[in-house]
N, C-alpha and C positions, 0 to 999 in steps of 0.2 A: 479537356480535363484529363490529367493522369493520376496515377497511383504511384507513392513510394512506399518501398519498405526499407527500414530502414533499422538500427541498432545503436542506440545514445549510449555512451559513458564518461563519467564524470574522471576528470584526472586532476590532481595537485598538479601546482606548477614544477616541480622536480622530479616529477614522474613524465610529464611531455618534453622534458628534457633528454628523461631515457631514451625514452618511445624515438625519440628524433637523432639519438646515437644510437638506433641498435636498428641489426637488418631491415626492421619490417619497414622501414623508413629509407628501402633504397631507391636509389634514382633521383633525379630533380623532379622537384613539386612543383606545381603550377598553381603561384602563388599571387593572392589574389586579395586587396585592402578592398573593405565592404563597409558600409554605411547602410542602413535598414532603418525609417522610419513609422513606427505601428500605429496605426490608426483604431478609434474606437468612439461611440459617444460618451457622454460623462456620466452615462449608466451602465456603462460597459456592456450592454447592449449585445455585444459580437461573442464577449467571453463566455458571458451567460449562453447562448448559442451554441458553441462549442467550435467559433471560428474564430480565425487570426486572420487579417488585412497589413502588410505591407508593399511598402515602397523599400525597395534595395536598388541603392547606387552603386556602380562598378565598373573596372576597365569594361565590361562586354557590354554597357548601359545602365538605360534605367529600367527595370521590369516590377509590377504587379505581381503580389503574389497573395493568392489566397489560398487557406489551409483548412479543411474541417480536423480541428486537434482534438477533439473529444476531451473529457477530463479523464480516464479513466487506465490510459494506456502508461505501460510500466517496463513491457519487455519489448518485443519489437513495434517499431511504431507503424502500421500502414494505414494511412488517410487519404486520401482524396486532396487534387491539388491543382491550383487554376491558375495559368502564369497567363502574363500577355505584356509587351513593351510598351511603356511610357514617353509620353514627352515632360508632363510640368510636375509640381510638388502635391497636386491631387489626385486621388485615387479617380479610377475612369471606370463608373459600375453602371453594366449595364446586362443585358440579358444572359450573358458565357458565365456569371457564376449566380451563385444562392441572394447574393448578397442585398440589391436590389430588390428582390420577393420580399426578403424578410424582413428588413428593413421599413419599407413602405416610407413614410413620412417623414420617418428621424432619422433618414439618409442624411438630410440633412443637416443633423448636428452632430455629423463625423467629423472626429480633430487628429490633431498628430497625439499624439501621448507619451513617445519614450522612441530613443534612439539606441541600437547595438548597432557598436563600432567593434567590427573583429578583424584579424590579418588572418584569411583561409589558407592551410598548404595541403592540394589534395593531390593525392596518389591513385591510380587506376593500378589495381594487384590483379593479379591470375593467382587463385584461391583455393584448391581440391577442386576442381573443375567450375568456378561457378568465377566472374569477375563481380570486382567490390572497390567501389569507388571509398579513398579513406579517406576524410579531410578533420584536421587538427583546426580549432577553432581557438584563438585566445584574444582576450579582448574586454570590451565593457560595457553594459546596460547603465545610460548615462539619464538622469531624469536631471535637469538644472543642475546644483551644486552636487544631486544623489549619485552614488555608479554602486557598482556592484560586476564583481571582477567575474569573466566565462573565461572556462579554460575544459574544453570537450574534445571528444571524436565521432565523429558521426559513421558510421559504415552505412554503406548504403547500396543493397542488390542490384548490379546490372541485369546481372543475369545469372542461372542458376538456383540452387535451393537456401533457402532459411540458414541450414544446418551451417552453411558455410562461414556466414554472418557470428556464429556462434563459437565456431571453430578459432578464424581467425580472434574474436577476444579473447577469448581462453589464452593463445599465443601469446597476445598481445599484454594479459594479466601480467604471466610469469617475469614478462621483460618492465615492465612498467605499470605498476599496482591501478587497477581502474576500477570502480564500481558502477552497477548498472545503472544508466541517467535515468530520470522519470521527469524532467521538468524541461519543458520546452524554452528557448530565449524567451518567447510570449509571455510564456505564467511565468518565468523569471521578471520581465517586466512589471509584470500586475502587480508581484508580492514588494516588488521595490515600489511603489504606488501604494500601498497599502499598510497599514500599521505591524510593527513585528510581530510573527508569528511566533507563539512559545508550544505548540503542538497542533495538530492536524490528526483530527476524530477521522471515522470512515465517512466516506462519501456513498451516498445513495447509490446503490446497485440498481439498473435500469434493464430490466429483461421484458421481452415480448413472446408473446405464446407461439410465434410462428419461428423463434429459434431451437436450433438443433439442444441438446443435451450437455456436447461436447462445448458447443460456442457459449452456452450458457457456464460453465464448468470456467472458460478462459475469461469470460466478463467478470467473474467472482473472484477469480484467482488473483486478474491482473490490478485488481483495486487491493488486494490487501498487497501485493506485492508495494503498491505505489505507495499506501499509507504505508508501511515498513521502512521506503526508503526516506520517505520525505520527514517523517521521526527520527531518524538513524542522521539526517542529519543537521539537526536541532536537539541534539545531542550534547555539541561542546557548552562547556560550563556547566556541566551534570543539569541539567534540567530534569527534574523529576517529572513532570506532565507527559513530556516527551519521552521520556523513557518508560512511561507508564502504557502510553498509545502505541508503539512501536511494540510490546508486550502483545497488547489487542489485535495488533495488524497479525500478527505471527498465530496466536489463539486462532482468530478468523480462519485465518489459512488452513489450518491444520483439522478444525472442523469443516470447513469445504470438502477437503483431503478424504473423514472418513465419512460423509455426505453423499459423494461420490464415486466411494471406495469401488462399487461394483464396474464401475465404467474403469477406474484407471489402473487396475492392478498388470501392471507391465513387469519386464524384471527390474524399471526403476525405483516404483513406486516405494518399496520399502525403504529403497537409501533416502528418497526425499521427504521421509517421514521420520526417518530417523535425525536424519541434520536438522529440519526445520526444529526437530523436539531438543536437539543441541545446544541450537539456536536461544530459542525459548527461555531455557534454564541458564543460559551465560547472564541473563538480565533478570533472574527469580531473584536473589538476593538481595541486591540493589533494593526491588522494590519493598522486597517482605522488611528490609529494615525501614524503607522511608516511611510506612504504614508504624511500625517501634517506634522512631523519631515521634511520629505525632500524639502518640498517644501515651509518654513517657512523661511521669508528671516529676523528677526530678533531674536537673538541670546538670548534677553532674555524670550522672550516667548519660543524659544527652549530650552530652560532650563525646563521652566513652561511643557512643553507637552512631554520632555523626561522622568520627576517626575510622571507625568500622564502614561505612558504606562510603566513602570516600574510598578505603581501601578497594572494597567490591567494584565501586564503579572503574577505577582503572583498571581491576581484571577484565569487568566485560566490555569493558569499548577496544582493550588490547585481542580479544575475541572476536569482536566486530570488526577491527582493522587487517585479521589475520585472512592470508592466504584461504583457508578453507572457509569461511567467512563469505566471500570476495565469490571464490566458484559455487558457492552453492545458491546465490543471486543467479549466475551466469547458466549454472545447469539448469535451475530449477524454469528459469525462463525461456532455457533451448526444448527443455521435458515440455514444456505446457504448450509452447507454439509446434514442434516436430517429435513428441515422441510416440514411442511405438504404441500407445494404447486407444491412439486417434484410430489406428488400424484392425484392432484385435478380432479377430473372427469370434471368437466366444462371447464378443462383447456387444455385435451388431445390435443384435433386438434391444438390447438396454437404450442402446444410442439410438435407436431410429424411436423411441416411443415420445410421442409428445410431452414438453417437456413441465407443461403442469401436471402432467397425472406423474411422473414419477415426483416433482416437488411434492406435490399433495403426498406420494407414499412416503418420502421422507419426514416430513412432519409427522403424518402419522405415526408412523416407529419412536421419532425421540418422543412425541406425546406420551406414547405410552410408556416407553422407559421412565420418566420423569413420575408417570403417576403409580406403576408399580413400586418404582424407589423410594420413593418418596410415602407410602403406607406405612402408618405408624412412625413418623417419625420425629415424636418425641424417644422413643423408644431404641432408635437405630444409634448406634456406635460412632465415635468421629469418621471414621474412615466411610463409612458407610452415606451418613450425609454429605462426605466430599465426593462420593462419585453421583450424587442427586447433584451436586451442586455445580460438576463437570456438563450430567447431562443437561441441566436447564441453561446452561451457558450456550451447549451447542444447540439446544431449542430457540434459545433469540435470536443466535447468529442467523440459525437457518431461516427464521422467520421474516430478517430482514434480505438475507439474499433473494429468499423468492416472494416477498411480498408485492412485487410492482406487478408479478402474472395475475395476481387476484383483484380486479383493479374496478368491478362492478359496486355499487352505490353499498349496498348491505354487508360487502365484502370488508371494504376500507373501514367502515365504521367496527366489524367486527376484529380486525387487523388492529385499528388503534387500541380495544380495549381487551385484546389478549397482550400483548405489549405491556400493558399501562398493569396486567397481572400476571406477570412475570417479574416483573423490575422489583417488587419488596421478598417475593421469594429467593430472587438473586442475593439482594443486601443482605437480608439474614442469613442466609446459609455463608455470604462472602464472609459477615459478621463474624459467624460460628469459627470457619475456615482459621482464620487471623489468627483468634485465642487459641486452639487448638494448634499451632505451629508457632507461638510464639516461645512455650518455655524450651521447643527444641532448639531454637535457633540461639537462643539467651544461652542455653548451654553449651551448644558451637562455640557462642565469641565469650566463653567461661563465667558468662555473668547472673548465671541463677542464682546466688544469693541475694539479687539485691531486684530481685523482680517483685519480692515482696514490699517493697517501697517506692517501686519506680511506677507500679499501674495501680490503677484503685481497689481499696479494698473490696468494692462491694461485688468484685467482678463474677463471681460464682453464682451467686443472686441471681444475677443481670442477665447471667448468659442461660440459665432456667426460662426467662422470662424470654429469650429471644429464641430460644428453641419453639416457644408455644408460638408466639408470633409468626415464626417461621413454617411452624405447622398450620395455622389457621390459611398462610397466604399459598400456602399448597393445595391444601382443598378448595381455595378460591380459583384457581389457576385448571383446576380437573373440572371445576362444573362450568367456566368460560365457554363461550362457543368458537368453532376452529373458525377461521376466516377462510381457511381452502376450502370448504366444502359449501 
């Protein structure tokens, strides 16, 4: 068994074009037609596991290869990795990897499932002191009549540190636009196997009480970073769900961010809070209109306000396409795997304390922010319920990052049912939120005269009524029991 590390990015086909006319591409590559057959049961079995089984053919043979891919990984990739050479068109499992243990019985109903056919051209760099195997990947995940086109760069540490791996993209951006990869050929296989995806929620956060602080910090990070990209690109054709979740992934993030805040305050931490809240706002509009669209009961002004976020959404994807866009993916995943606050001497004892009692202290705090906030509030001012409604937001988040620590029988049950009273606090206040920003944005795109016509009369009533609602499921929410403790 070894270990790679490694650094995926995604390139158009007219950016690997650059990348293949400009310096970093000097020297002849040793270049190499690949054929990879992946194997799996017809429960997929392996995926759900968090392994990939291939057979790769090639001038150097035929080799085995197995992979622990996790689902969670977004910035560099390092997994666990078990080769061994082949003779026939069957995988050969036997006790040198997982694969056989876990399997037991339904070894047996291992099949082929999907072919990538790519031409490799890889490059061996000397790099700031560190070598970096490059290899340019284009090609097809072919199922029967299905394919579905790869066109990547893999970097891959021989030797040397992280940083380098990071460096060299950065280089590698300026000359040929790349963004950071999150999807293995594997789970590119699976999703071409599977019916189209129109968004991707978060994936369960899987932590253990014998993880450090910091590693906890990069399993949370590196999952909203993943749903981030894997929305961002389920994108084209303005999808609103997608654009809605890729929203989510960024929110997540960014309450991690102040979750965490005592462990990461380095001198970067403020630039990646500020971009990420860049970020964020490039795609507010978008959504605050798509939320107008649906709730606009006359059809010419739905016209007027579908022109209008049509307009927004090519601003923010030309914002998601753009150069700063692009490095702040690249920093923000060099910051999380090498930056300076993995080191901080002021920040030792926070990192060395086990990492449920500081989960447990964080919920406790936003607890209490939420229930101080939220006192009296039918009484409280809009502004006032949007930052209750900020903090009960980064209350769930946090609840579901560290909910796999508290994992005893009275725990989970109490987990499910702080969750289950949280969710109508969210709605209504999200409710309140809406109406409250709706006559400014109507006045943005000059159309407050005609808001009187376009949303229901009764709406003043309604929103009396969803204030109390809102307040009752606050007081539901304070007399709950915590599930940390």
């Amino acid at each position: 068994m070894g270990q790679e590390i490694e650094l995926k990015l995604d390139l158009a086909p007219q950016a690997a074009a650059d990348f293949l006319a400009s310096d970093l591409a000097a020297g002849e590559p040793f270049v190499l037609e690949r054929r990879a057959t992946y194997f799996d049961t017809p429960d997929a079995d392996l995926r759900a596991a968090g392994f990939s089984l291939r057979i790769r053919d090639d001038v150097q043979g035929r080799v085995q290869i197995v992979k622990a891919v996790g689902a969670s990984a977004a910035s560099l990739f390092a997994r666990p990795k078990w080769e061994q050479n082949v003779e026939g068109d069957r995988p050969v499992l036997d006790d040198t990897t997982p694969i056989k243990a876990f399997l037991g019985r339904r070894i047996d109903a291992l099949g082929p499932l999907f072919e990538v056919a790519t031409e490799r051209r890889r490059w061996s760099v000397a790099w700031e002191g560190a070598r970096i195997e490059v290899a340019l990947d284009r090609g097809d995940i072919v199922i029967g009549e299905r394919r579905t086109p790869i066109c990547e760069i893999e970097l891959e540490l021989v030797e040397g540190t992280p940083a380098a791996l990071f460096s060299y993209a950065r280089t590698l951006d300026r000359v040929a636009p790349a963004r950071l990869g999150v999807l293995s050929k594997a789970e590119r296989g699976y999703r071409l196997l599977g019916a189209a995806v129109r968004a991707v929620k978060a994936e369960p956060v899987a932590l253990t009480a014998d993880m450090s602080v910091p590693g906890a910090f990069r399993i949370i990070a590196d999952g909203c970073l993943r749903q981030f990209r894997l929305n961002e690109m389920l994108l084209e054709g303005g999808g609103e769900e997608a654009l809605h979740q890729a929203r989510v992934a960024l929110r997540r993030l960014r309450s991690a961010l102040w979750v965490f805040k005592t462990v990461l305050e380095d001198d970067a931490f403020g630039r990646m809070k500020d971009e990420l809240k860049w970020l964020a706002g490039a795609l507010g509009e978008v959504r605050d209109l798509d939320v107008l669209i649906r709730r606009c009961q006359d059809e010419a002004l739905r016209k007027v306000l579908a022109d209008a976020r049509a307009t927004a959404f090519r601003a923010a994807t030309a914002d998601l396409d753009s150069p700063r866009a692009r490095a702040l993916m690249l920093d923000f995943a060099d910051w999380l795997a090498c930056g300076a606050w993995h080191g901080l001497v002021s920040t030792r004892e926070i990192r060395e304390k086990p990492v449920s009692d500081f989960a447990a202290a964080a919920l406790d705090r936003l607890r209490r922010k939420v229930k101080k906030g939220g006192r009296d509030l039918v009484d409280l001012d809009d502004d006032a319920r949007h930052e209750v409604r900020k903090d009960a937001k980064k209350l769930r988040y946090t609840a579901e990052f560290f909910g796999s620590l508290f994992d005893r029988k009275r725990q989970k049950r109490r987990y499910g049912r702080f969750l289950a009273a949280l969710e109508p606090l969210q709605d209504q206040l999200g409710a309140l939120n809406d109406a409250a920003a709706m006559p400014e944005l109507l006045a943005r795109l000059g159309l407050e005269d005609d808001a009187r016509k376009a949303f229901p009369s009764h709406a003043i009533a309604s929103r009396r009524d969803v204030i109390k609602v809102a307040a009752d499921a606050h007081d539901a929410l304070v007399d709950t029991k915590r599930f940390w403790r």
